[in-house]
C-alpha positions as protocol buffer text, in pm:
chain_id: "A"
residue {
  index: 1
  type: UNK
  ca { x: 1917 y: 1575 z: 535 }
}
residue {
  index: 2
  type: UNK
  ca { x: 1593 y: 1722 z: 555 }
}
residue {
  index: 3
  type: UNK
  ca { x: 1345 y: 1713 z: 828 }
}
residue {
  index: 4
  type: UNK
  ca { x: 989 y: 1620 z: 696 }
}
residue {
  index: 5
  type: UNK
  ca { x: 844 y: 1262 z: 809 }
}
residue {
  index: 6
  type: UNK
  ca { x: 583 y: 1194 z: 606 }
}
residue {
  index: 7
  type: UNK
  ca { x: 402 y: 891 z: 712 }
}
residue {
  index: 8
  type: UNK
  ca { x: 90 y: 668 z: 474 }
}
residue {
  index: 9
  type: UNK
  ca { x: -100 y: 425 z: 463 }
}
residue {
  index: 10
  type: UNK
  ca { x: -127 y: 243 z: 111 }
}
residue {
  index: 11
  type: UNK
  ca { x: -471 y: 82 z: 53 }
}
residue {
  index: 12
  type: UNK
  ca { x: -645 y: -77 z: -244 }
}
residue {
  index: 13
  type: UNK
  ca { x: -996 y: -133 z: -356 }
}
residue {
  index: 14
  type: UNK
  ca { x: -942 y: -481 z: -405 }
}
residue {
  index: 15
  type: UNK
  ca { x: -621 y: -737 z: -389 }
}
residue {
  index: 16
  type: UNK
  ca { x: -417 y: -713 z: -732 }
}
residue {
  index: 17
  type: UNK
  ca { x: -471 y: -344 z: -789 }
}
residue {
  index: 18
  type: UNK
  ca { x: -82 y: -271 z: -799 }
}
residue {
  index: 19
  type: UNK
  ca { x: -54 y: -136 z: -413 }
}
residue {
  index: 20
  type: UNK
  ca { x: 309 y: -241 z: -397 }
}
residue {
  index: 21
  type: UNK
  ca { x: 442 y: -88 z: -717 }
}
residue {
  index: 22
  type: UNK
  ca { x: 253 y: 238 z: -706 }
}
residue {
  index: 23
  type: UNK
  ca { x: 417 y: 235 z: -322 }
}
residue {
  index: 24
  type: UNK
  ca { x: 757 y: 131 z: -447 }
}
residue {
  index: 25
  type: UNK
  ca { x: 754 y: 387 z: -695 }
}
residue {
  index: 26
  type: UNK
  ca { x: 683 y: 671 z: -452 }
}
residue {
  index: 27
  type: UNK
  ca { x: 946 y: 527 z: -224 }
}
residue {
  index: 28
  type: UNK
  ca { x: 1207 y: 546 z: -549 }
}
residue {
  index: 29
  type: UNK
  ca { x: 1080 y: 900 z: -626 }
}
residue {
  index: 30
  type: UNK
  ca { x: 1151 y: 981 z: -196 }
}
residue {
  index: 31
  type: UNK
  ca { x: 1529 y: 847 z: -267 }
}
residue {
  index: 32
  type: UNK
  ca { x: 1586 y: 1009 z: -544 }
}
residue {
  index: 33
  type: UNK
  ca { x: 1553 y: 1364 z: -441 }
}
residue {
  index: 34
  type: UNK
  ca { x: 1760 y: 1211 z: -138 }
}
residue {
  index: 35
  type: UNK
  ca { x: 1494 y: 1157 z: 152 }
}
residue {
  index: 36
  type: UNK
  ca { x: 1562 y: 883 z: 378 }
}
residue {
  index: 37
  type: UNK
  ca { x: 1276 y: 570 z: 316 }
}
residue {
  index: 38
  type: UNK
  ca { x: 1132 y: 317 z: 500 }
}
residue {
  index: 39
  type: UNK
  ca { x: 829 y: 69 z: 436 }
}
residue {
  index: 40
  type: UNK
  ca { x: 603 y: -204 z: 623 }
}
residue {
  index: 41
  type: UNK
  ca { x: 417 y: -467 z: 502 }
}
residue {
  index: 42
  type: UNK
  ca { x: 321 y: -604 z: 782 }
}
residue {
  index: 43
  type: UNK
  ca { x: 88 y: -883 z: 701 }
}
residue {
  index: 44
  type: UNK
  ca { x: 140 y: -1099 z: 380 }
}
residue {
  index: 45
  type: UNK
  ca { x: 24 y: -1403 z: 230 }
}
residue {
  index: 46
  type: UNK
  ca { x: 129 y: -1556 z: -16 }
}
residue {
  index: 47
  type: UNK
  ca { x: 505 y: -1655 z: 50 }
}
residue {
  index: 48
  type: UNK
  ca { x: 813 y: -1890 z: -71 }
}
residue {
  index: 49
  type: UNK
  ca { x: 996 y: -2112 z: 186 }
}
residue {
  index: 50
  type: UNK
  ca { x: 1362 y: -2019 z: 152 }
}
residue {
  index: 51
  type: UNK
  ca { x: 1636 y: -2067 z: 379 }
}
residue {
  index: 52
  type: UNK
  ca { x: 1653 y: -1782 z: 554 }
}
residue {
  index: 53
  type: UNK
  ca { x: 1240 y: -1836 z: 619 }
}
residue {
  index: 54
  type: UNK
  ca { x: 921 y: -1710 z: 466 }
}
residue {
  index: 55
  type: UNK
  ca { x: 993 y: -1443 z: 177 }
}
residue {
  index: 56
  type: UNK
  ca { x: 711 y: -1253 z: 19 }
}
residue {
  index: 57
  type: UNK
  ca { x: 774 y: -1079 z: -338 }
}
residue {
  index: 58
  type: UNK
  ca { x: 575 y: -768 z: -253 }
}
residue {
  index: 59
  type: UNK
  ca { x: 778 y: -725 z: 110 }
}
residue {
  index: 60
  type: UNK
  ca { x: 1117 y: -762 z: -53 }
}
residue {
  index: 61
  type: UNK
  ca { x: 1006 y: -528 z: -328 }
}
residue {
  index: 62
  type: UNK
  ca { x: 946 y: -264 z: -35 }
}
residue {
  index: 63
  type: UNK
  ca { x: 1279 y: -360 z: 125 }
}
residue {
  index: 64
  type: UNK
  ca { x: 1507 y: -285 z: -179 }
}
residue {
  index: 65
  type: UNK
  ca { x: 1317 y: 89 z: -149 }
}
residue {
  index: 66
  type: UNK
  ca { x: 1400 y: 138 z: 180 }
}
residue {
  index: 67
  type: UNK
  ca { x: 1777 y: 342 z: 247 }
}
residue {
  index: 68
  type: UNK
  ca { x: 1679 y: 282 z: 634 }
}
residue {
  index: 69
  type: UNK
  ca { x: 1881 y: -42 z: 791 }
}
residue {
  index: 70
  type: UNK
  ca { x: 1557 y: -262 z: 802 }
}
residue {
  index: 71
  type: UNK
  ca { x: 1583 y: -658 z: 836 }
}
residue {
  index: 72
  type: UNK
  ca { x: 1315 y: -832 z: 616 }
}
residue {
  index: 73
  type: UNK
  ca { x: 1108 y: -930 z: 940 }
}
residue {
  index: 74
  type: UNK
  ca { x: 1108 y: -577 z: 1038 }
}
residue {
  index: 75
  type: UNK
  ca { x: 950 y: -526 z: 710 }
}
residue {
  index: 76
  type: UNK
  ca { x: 697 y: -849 z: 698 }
}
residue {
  index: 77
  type: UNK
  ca { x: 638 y: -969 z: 1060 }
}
residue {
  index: 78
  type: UNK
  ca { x: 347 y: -1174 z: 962 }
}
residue {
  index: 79
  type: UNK
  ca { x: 406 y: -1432 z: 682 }
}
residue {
  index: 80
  type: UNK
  ca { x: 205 y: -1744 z: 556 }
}
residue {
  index: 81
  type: UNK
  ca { x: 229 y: -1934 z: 246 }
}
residue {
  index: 82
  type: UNK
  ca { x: -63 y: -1939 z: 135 }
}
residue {
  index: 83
  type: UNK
  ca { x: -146 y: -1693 z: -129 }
}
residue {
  index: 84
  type: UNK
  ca { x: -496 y: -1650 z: 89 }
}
residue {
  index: 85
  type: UNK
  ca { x: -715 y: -1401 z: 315 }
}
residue {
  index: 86
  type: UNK
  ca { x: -449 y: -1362 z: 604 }
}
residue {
  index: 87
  type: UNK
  ca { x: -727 y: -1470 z: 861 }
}
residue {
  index: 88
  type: UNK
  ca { x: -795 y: -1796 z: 695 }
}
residue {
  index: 89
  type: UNK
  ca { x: -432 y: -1832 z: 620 }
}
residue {
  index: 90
  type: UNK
  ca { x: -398 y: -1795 z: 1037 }
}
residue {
  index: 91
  type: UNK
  ca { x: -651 y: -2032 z: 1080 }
}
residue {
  index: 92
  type: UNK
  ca { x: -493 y: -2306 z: 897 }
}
residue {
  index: 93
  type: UNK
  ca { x: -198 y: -2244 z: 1039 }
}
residue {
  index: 94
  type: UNK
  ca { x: -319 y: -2240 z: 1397 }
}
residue {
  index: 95
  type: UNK
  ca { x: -196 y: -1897 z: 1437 }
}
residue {
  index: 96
  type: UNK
  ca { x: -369 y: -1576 z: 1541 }
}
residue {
  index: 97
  type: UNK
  ca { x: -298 y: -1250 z: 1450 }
}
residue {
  index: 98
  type: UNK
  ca { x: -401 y: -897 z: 1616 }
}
residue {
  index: 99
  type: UNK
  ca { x: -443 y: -558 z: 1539 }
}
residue {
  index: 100
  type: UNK
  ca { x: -247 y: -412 z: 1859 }
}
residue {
  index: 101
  type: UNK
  ca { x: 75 y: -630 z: 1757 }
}
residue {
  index: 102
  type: UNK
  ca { x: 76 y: -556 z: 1425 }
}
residue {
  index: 103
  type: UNK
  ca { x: 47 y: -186 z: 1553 }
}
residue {
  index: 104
  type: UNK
  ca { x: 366 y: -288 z: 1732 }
}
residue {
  index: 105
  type: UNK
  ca { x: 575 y: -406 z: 1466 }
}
residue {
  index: 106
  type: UNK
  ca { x: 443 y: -149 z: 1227 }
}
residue {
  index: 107
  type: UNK
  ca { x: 516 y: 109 z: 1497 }
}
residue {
  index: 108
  type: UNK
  ca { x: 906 y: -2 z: 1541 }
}
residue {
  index: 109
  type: UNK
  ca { x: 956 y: 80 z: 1176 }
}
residue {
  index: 110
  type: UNK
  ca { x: 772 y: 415 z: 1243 }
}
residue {
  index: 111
  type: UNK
  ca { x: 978 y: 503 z: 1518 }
}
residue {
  index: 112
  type: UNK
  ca { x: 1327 y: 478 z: 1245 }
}
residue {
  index: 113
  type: UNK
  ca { x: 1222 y: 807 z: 1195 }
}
residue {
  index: 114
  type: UNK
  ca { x: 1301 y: 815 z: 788 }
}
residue {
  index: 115
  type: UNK
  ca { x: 1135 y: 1104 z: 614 }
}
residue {
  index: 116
  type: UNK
  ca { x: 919 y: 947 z: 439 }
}
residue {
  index: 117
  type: UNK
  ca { x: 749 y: 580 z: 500 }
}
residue {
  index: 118
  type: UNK
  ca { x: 447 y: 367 z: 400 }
}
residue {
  index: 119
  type: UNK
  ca { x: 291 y: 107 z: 524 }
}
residue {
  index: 120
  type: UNK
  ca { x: 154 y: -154 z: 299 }
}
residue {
  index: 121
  type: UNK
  ca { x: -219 y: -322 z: 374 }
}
residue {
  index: 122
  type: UNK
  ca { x: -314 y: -641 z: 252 }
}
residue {
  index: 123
  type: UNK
  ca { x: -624 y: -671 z: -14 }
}
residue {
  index: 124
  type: UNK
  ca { x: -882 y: -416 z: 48 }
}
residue {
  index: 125
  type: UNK
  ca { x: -974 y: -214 z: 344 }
}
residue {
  index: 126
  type: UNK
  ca { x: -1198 y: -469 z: 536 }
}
residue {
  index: 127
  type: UNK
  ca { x: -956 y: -737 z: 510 }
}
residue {
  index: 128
  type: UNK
  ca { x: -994 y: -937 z: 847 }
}
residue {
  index: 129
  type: UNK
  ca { x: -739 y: -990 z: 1118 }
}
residue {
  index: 130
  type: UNK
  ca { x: -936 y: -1211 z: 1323 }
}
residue {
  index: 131
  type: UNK
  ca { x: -1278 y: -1296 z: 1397 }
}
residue {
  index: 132
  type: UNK
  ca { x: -1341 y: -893 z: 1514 }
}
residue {
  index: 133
  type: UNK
  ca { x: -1071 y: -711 z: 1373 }
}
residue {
  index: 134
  type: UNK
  ca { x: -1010 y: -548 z: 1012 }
}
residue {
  index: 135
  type: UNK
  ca { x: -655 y: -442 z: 846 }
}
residue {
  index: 136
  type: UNK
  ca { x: -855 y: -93 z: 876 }
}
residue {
  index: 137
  type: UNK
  ca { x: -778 y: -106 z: 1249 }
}
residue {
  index: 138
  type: UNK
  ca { x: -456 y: -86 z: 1204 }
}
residue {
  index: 139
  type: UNK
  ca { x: -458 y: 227 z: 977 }
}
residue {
  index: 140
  type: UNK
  ca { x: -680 y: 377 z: 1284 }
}
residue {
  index: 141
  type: UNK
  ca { x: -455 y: 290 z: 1542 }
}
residue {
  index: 142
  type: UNK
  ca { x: -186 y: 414 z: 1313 }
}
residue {
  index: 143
  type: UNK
  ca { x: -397 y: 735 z: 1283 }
}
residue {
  index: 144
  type: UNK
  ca { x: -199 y: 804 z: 952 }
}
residue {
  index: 145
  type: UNK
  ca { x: -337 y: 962 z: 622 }
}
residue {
  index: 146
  type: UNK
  ca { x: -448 y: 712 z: 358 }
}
residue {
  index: 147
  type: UNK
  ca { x: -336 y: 692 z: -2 }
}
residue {
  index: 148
  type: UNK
  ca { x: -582 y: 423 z: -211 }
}
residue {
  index: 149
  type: UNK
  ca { x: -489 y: 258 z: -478 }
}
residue {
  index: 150
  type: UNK
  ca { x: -786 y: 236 z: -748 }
}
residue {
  index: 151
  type: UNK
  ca { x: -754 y: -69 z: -1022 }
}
residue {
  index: 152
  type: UNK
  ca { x: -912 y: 102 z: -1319 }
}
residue {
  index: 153
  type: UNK
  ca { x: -1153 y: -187 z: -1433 }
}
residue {
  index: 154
  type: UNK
  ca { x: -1516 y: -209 z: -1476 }
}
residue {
  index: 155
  type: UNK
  ca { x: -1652 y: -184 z: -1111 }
}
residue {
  index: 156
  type: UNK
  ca { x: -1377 y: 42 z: -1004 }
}
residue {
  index: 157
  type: UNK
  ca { x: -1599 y: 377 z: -947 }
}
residue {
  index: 158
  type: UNK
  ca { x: -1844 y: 166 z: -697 }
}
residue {
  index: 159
  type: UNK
  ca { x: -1543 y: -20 z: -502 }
}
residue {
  index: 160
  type: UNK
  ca { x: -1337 y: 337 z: -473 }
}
residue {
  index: 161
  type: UNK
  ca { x: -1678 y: 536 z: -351 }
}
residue {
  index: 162
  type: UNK
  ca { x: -1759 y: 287 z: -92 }
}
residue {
  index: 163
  type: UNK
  ca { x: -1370 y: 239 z: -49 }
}
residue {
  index: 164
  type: UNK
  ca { x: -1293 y: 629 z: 37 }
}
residue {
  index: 165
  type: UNK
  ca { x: -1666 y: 643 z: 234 }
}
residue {
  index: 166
  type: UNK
  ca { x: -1538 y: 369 z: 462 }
}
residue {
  index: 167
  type: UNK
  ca { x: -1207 y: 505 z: 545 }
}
residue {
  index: 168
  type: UNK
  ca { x: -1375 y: 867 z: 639 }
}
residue {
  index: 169
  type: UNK
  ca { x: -1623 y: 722 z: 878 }
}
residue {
  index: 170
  type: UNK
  ca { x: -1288 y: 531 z: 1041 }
}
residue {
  index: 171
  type: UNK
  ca { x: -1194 y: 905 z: 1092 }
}
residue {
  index: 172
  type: UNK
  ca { x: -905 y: 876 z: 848 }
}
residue {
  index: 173
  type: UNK
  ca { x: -773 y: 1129 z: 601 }
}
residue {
  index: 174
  type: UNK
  ca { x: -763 y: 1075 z: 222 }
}
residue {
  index: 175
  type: UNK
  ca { x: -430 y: 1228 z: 154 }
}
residue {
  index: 176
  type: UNK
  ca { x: -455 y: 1115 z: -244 }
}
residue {
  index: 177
  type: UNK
  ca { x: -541 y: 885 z: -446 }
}
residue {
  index: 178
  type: UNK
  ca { x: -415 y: 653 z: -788 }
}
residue {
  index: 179
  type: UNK
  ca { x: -605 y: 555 z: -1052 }
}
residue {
  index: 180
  type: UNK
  ca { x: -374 y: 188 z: -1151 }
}
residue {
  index: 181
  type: UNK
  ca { x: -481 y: 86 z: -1499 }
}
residue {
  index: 182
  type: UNK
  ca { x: -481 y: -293 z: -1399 }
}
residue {
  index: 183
  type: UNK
  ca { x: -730 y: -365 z: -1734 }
}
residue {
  index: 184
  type: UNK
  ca { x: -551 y: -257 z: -2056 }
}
residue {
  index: 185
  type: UNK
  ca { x: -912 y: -276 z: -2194 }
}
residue {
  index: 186
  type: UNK
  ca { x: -1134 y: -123 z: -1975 }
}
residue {
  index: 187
  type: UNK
  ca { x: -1396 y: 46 z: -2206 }
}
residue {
  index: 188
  type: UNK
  ca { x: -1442 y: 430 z: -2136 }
}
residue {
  index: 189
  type: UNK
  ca { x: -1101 y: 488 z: -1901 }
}
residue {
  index: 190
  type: UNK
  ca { x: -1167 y: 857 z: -1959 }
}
residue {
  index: 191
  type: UNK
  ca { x: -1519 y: 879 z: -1839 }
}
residue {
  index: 192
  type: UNK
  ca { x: -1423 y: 635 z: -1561 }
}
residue {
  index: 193
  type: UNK
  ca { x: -1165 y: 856 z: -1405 }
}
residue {
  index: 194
  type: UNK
  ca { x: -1367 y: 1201 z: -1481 }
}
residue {
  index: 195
  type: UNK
  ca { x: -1632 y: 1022 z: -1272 }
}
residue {
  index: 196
  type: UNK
  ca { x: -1391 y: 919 z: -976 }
}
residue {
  index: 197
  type: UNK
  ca { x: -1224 y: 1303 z: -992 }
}
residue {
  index: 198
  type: UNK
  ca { x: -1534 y: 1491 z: -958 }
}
residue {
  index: 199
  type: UNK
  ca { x: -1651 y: 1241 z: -685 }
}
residue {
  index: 200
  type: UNK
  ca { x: -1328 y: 1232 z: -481 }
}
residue {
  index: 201
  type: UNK
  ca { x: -1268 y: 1494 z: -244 }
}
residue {
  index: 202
  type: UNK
  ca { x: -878 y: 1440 z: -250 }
}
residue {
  index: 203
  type: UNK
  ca { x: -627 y: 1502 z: -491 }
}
residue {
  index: 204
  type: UNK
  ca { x: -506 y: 1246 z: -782 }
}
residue {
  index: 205
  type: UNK
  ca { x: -163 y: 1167 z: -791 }
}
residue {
  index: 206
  type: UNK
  ca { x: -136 y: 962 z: -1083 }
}
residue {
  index: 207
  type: UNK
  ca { x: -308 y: 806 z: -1381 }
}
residue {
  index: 208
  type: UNK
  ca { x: -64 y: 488 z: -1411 }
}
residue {
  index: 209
  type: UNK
  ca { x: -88 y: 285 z: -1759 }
}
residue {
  index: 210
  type: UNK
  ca { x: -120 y: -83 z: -1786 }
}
residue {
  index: 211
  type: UNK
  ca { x: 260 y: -198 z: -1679 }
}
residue {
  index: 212
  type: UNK
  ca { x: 198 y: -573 z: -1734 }
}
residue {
  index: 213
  type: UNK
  ca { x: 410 y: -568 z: -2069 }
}
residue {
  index: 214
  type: UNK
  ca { x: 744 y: -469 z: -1830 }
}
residue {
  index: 215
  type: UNK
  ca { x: 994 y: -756 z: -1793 }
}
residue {
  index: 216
  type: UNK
  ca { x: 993 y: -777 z: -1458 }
}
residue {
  index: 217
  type: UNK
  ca { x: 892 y: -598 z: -1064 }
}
residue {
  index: 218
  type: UNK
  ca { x: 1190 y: -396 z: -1040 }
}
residue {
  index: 219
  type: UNK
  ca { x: 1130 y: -232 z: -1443 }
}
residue {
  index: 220
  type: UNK
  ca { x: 719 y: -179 z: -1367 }
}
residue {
  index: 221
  type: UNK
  ca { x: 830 y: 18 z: -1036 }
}
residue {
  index: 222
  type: UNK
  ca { x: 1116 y: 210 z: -1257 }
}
residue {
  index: 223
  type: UNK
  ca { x: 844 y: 312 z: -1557 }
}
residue {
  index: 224
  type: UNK
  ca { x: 572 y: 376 z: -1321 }
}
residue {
  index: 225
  type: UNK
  ca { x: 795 y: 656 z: -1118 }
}
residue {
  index: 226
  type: UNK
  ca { x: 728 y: 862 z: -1447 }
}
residue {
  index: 227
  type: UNK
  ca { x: 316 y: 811 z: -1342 }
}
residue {
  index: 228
  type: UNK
  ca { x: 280 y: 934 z: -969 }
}
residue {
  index: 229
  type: UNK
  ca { x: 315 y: 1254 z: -837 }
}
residue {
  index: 230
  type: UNK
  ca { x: 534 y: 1283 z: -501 }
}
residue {
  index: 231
  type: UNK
  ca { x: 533 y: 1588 z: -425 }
}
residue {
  index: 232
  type: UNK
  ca { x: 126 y: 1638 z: -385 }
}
residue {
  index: 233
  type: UNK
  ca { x: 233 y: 1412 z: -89 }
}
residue {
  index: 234
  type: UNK
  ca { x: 531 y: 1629 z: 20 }
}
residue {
  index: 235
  type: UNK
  ca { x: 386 y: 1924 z: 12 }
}
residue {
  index: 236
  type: UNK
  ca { x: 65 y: 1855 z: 168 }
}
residue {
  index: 237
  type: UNK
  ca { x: -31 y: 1966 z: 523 }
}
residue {
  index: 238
  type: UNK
  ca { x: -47 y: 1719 z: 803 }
}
């Protein structure tokens, strides 16, 4: 088996922008040239009461990518129902989350040592814990590279700038970036992502087309794998 651990952090410029299946497609990419996978998303909201407990489609997703003996709370710690900001979700709950546990239960899934593993945020990159705290945190106390996701819509070129301007002053590295056509119509794509490329100082790693038309999860992460580019990842330096 070989011997690289790669290790990201998967962020979006806004919630929706397709961070779970442009991570589950990397993941599938990682298995199938036989690396061993692991994933964490370790805040979600937005789940189903089941009887085995909270279940949240974008966690599971990550779980059926991962060849590493995970149990689905290793993979989603934090759970509420509400299909909310976490905080607020917390809040009504009477629940309070923080960044230094969530570095804990993020870091157990580190420490499984699979080659390659991502850790899913939640939303965008200031997406508060608590009444202090950011999702960002976590990536710092993490002090792994970033990979953003970018939802190609009108707006996306200001939300990715200020996006990629925030995680360098949190004294993160871009590793890459994916442009995620979430608008089938978004008027002047090509201009759009010209703009972005000259602008971002990191490389692109896929131009992914609007998936929405797929039957289901499991076919949009299958089609996508055909969009991203693992090995810029790979074989990039740490």
């Amino acid at each position: 088996m070989k011997s690289i651990k790669k290790r990201y952090f998967i962020a979006g410029t806004d919630t929706d922008v397709g961070k779970t299946m442009i991570a589950c497609a990397l993941l599938a990419k990682a298995r199938s040239q036989g690396l061993t996978t692991a994933a964490v998303k370790p805040v979600a909201a937005g789940c189903i009461d089941t009887k085995d407990g909270l279940r949240n489609d974008d966690a599971e997703q990550l779980l059926a990518q991962c060849t590493m003996p995970l149990y689905y709370e290793q993979v989603n710690p934090i759970a509420f129902i509400d299909p909310i900001a976490p905080h607020i979700a917390a809040q009504k709950e009477g629940r309070r989350m923080q960044v230094d546990r969530l570095i804990g239960y993020t870091s157990g899934v580190l420490m499984q040592g699979a080659n390659f593993t991502l850790v899913e945020g939640a939303g965008g990159w200031r997406v508060p814990v608590n009444e202090r705290e950011t999702l960002a945190d976590l990536a710092i106390g993490l002090s792994i590279p970033v990979v953003l996701v970018v939802g190609m819509r009108l707006g996306c070129i200001n939300h990715a700038l200020l996006t990629i301007d925030a995680i360098a002053r949190d004294g993160l590295k871009l590793a890459g970036w994916v442009a995620n056509c979430v608008d089938p119509k978004m008027a002047e794509l090509d201009a759009n992502i010209t703009t972005l490329k000259n602008r971002i100082n990191a490389p692109m790693l896929g131009l992914v087309p609007n998936l929405a038309t797929e039957e289901s999860s499991l076919s949009r992460v299958v089609a996508c794998q055909a969009y991203v580019n693992l090995d810029l990842l790979l074989n990039e330096s740490s």
